[in-house]
N, C-alpha and C positions, 0 to 999 in steps of 0.2 A: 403684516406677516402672521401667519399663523402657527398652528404646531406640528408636531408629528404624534402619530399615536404609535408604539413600537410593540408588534404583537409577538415578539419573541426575543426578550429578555430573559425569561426565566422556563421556556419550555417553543420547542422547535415551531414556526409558524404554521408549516405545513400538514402536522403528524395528522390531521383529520382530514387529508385529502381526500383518502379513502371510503369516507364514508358519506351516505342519502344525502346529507346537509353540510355540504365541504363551507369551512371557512370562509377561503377565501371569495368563492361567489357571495356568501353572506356579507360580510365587510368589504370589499370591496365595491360592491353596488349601494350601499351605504355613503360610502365617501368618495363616488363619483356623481354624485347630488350634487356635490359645493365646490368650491374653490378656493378655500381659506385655509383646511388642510391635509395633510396627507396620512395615510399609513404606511409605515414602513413593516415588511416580511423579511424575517433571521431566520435563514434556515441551511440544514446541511445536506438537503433533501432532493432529489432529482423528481420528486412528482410533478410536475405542473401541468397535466392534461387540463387542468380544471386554468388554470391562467391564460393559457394558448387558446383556449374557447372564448375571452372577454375581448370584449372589443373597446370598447373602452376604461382607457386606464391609466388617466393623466394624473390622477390623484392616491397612486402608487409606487412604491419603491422598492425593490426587490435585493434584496444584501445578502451577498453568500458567504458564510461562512467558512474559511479555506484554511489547509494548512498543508506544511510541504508535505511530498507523499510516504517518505521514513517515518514521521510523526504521528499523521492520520492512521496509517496500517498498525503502528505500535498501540494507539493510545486510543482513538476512535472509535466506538461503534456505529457507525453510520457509513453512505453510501462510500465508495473509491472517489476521492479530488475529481479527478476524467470526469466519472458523470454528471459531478455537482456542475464543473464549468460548460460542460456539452450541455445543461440543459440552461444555464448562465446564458450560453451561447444563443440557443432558440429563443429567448425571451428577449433577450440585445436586439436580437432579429425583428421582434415584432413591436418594437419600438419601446419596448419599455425601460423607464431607468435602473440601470443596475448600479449597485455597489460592492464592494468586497472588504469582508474583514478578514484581515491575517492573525489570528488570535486563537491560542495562547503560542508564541514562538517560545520552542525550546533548544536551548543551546547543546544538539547531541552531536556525536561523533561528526565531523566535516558541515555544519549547519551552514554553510556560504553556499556551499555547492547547491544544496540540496534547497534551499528558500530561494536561489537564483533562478534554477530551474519551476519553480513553482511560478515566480513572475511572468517566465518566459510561455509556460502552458496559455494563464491566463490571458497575455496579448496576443497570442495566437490566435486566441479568438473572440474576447470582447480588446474596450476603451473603456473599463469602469467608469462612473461618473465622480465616483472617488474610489481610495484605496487607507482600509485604517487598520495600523498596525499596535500589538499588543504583544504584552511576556507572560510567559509564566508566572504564573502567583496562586498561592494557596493561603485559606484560613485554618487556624490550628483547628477547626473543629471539623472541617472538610477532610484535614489529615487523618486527622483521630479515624473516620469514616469510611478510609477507601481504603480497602482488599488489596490493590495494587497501589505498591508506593512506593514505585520502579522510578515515577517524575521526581520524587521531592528531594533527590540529591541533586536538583539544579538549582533547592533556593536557599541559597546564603545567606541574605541578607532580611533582616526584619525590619516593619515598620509599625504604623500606629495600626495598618489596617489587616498585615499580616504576613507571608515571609514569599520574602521576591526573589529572581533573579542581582547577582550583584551589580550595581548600578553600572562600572564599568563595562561589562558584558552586554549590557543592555542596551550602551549606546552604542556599543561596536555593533549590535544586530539591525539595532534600529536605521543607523547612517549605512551601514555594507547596501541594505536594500532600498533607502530614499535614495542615495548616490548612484546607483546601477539603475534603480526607473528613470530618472532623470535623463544620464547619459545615454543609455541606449534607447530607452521610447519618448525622451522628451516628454516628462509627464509628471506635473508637479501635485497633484490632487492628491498628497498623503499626508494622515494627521497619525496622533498617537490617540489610546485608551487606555484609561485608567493609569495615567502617568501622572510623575511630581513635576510642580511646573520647574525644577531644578534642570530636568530630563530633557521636558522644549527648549531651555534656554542653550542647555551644550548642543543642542543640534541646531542653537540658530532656530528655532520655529516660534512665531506667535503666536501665544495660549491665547492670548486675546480676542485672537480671529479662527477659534478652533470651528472646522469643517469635518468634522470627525463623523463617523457612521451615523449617529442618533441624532443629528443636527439637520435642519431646514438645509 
């Protein structure tokens, strides 16, 4: 088993599509040499002119970044959900493996309706090869930081890493959307990030066997 190399952790995979020397042709022709391991792309980005050109691309993983469409408009500066999954959607099409993060869920005004319909978008038009879902959370020093601080009347609760949604709320968001994949598309391929393992245990999930975004 090998590893994954994750080129967007801390900054969009794609933001250099644009330019003479795009990324992804760069690393990606890179790590279709071998077979031992993968790159995985985080992005919230509809560029992929420059992916739909590769033809080979077994040693790729493409994770879109998603969130309900009240959420993304409020809080977002990046593309509209639609185009992120419409280009989700072409990439599905040319065989490439996709994934999806649901991250950072925020509990606003009627949040069932609004993250149900965000499910439904997305099987509309792919079969993720997973789905990993995630809450709001902030560091005091990220707080301290941000101009808009419209989210941080959703975190209650503090930890040793920084102040969360409350744990009850958490599970309710977390189970509404495992239990509605399930039932309506038969589809078990959901993990949590950056959860306490207190969090997998109420939903019944094994941290042990976590299949989460950044995992082989």
């Amino acid at each position: 088993m090998g590893g994954i190399c994750n080129t967007g952790e801390i900054a969009d995979s794609l933001m250099g599509e644009n330019t003479e020397n795009p990324f992804s042709k760069f690393i990606i022709h890179i790590f279709e040499t071998q077979k031992r391991h993968k790159v995985l792309f985080l992005t919230k980005s509809f560029n992929i002119k420059n992916l739909l050109e590769i033809e080979s691309h077994n040693q790729v993983i493409m994770s879109f970044s998603l969130n309900a469409v009240a959420v993304a408009d409020k809080w977002e500066k990046a593309p509209k959900v639609t185009k992120r999954i419409e280009a989700a959607q072409k990439l599905y099409g040319k065989g490439f493996e996709i994934r999806v993060r649901i991250d950072p869920m925020v509990p606003i005004p009627n949040w069932e309706k609004h993250y149900l319909e965000l499910i439904d978008l997305i099987f509309e038009k792919i079969i993720p090869e997973r789905i990993t879902l995630g809450s709001l959370r902030g560091l005091q020093s990220t707080i301290n930081g941000c101009t808009d601080k419209s989210w941080v009347k959703y975190l209650s609760e503090g930890s040793n890493w920084g102040r969360k949604i409350n744990n009850e709320l958490r599970y309710q968001m977390y189970s509404k959307l495992i239990e509605y994949i399930k039932e309506k598309y038969n589809y078990k391929n959901v993990a949590l990030c950056k959860e306490t393992v207190g969090m997998w245990k109420m939903l019944k999930m094994d941290f042990g066997k976590i299949k989460c975004n950044c995992i082989w």
